[in-house]
N, C-alpha and C positions, 0 to 999 in steps of 0.2 A: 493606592496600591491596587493592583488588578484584583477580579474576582478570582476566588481557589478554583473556578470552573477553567478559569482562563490564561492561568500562572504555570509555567515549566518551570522545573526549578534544578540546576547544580548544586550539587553537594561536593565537597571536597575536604578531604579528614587528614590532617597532621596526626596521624596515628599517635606517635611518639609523644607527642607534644599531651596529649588528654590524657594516657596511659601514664605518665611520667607527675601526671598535676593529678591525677588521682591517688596514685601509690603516696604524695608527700603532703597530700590535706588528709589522707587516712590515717599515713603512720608520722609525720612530722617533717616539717619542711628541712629541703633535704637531707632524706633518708635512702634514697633510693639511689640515689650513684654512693650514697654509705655501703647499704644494704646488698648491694650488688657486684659491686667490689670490683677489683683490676682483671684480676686472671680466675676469680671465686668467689660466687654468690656466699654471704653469712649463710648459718645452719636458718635463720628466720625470713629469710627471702621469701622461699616457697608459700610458705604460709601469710603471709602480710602481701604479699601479691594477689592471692585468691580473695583476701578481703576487698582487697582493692577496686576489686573485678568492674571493667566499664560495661554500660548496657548501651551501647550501642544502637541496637533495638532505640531504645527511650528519645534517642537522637534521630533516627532516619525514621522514624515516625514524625516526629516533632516538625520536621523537615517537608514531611508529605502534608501535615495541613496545612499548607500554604499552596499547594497543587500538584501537578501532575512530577514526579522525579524523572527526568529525563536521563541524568547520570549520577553514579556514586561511588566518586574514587577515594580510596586510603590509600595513603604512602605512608610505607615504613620497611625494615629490612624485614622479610618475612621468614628469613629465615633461622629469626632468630629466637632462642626458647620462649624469652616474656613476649612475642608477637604469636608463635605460632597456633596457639592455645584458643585464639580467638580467628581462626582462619574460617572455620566450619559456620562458625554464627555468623561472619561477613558474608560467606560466599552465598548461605541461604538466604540473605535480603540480596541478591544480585550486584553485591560489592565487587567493583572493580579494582582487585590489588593490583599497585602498582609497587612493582620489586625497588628497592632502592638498597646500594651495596656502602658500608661505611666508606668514606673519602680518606680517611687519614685516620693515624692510630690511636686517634681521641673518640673517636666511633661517630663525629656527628655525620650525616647521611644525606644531607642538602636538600630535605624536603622542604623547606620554604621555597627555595626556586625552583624543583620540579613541579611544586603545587601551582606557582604563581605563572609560570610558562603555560601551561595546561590550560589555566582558569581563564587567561586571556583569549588565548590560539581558540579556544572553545566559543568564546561571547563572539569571535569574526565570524568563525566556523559555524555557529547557530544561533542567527542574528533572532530567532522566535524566543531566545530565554529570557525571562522574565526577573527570576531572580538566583542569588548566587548565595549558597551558604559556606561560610567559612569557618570550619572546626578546628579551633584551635584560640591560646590566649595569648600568643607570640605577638610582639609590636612588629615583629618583618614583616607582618602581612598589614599593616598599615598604609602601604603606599598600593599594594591589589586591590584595598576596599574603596580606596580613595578612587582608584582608575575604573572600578566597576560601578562605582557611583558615576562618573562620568561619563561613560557610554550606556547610561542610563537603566540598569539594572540595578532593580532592588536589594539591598545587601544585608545577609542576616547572620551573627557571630554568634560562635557558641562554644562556652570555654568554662573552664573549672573556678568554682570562687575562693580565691585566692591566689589565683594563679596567674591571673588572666589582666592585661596590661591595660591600664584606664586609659591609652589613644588608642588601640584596637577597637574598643568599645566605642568611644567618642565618633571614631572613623566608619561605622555602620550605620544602617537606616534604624537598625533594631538589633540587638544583643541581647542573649538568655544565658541562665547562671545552667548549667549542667545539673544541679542537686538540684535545681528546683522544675526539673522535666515532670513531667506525668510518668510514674514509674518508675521514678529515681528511688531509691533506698535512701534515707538520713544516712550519715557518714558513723561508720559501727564507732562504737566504742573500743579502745584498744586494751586485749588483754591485760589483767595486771600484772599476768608474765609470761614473759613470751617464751619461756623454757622451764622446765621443772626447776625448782630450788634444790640443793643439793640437802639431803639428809645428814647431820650431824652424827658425828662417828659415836659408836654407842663405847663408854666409859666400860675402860676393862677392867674387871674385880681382883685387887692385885695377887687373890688366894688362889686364882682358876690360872691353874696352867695350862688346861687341855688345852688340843685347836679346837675352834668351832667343828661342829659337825656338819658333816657335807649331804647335803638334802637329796634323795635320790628321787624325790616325786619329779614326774615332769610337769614340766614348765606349760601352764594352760596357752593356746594362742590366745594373743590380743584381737580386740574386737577392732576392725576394721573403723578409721576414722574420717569422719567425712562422709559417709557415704549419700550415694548420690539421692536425691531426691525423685519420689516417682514422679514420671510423665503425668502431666497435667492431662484429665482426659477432654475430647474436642468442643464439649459444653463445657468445661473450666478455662479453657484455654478464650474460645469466644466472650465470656464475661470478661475476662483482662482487659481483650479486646476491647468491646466495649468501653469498658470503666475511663481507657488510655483515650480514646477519641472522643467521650464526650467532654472528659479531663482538657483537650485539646481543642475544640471546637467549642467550649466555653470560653476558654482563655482567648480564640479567635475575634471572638464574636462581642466579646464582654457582656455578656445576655445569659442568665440560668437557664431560660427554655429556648433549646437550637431546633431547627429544624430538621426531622427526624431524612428528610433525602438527603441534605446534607453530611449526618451524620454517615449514614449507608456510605456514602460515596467518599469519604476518609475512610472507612473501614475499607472499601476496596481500597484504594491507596495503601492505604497497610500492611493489607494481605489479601493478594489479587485471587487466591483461593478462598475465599471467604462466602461461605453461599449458605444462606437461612435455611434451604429445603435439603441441605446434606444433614442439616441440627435437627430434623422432621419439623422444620416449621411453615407452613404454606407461605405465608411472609414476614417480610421483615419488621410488620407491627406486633404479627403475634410473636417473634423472637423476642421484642423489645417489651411482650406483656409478661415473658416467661422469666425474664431479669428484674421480677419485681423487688431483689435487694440490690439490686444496682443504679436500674433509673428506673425514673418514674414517665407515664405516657400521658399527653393531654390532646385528646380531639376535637375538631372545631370544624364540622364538614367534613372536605376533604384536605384540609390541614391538619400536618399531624406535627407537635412539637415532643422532646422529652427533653428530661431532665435528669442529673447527676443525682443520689440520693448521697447526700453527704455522711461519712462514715468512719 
């Protein structure tokens, strides 16, 4: 496999397909075309959706430490409510949505062949790619991984566990489970109820004839639920950082101490705004002395290694 100095790499995401394999390993395999219904989502859609929620992120990272992204397309209908929610978080890693309109009044939307057209037309069109990632657990993309293997690009799958079809896997160079990304969240635990239980009518006294008494207090607001969590500030946000790439560049490398340009140079990949002296730190060793519950730093000259602090 090339050096990550020296690897361009495609990315191409079956939206649907990851979306669709997370929603039914969180809430129960086929739940989701339950859940969602013909002409009306259940009252528990919304909610068992948001747990679902894909990180993205955790993938087109995952993607960059193998080297440089050269493209990164999702297909799916975006105009649709369970797509559109995650439009903001694509378009800020420089995801390229590709619109895809349902085919027929089953809703499927033909992203395996507009994926697999693309992924080809691209390997002619940019004969310098190195490697091809292919997001999604579909066995139709078995016969792209196969052809991408053969015009000699490295191929690397990445799909939900359980969802995800043991020849798709067979048919790459290399295959990753989703839950086990750097930054993945375990799969929550599913409420023990997904709606309030109904209160048992209260036993009427067969001597009380009045009616109840009609309460004239008003009614307190409910406290808003869910609400959103604050912005991460830009030294919280860089230790994630961090934490994600050396998380990443371990698992590369199969080595506890990477070297520390390396490192640097997947954080830019990451996040091409990524500068130590905006954090006020002269360099990026003293960033990495300033994380001291994240990694650890080892000098040796003008070798500089760290390391992940396990936690």
């Amino acid at each position: 496999m090339p050096e990550a100095s020296d690897s361009r790499i495609a990315v191409y995401i079956d939206f649907d397909n990851i979306v669709i394999s997370r929603y039914d390993q969180v809430n129960g395999r086929g739940s989701f075309m339950k859940d969602r219904g013909v002409s009306k989502p259940s009252a528990d859609f919304a909610p068992r959706l948001k747990r679902a929620t894909v990180d993205l992120g955790a993938i087109i990272d995952f993607a960059a430490s193998f080297g440089t992204l050269v493209l990164t397309r999702a297909y799916a209908d975006w105009s649709a409510p369970v797509n559109a929610d995650y439009r903001t978080q694509l378009v800020g890693r420089a995801v390229d949505l590709v619109q895809l309109f349902p085919a027929a009044a089953y809703g499927k939307n033909g992203a395996d062949i507009r994926l697999a057209v693309d992924a080809v037309e691209d390997m002619f069109r940019l004969p310098d790619l190195t490697h091809v990632v292919i997001v999604s657990g579909d066995s139709d993309y078995v016969p792209l991984a196969q052809r991408c293997k053969r015009l000699g690009r490295y191929v690397i799958g990445v799909g939900v566990a359980g969802s995800t079809a043991k020849s798709l896997a067979a048919a790459c160079d290399e295959f990753a489970s989703y839950d086990g990304l750097p930054g993945v969240p375990a799969v929550p635990p599913e409420a023990e109820t997904e709606r309030p239980a109904k209160k048992p009518a209260a036993k009427k006294d067969a001597t009380d004839d009045k009616p109840a008494a009609v309460s004239t207090t008003a009614k307190k607001p409910r406290a808003k639920k869910d609400a959103a969590p604050p912005a991460p500030t830009p030294q919280e946000a860089a230790s994630v950082l961090l934490e994600r790439a050396l998380r990443l560049e371990t698992l590369r490398t199969d080595e506890d101490w990477v070297n520390a340009s390396a490192v640097k140079d997947l954080l830019k990949r990451m996040d091409p705004s990524f500068s130590e002296k905006d954090l006020g730190h002269r360099s990026f060793t003293d960033f990495i002395r300033a994380q001291s519950d994240v990694a650890e730093l080892r000098e040796e000259g003008n070798i500089r290694h760290v390391r992940l602090i396990s936690g």
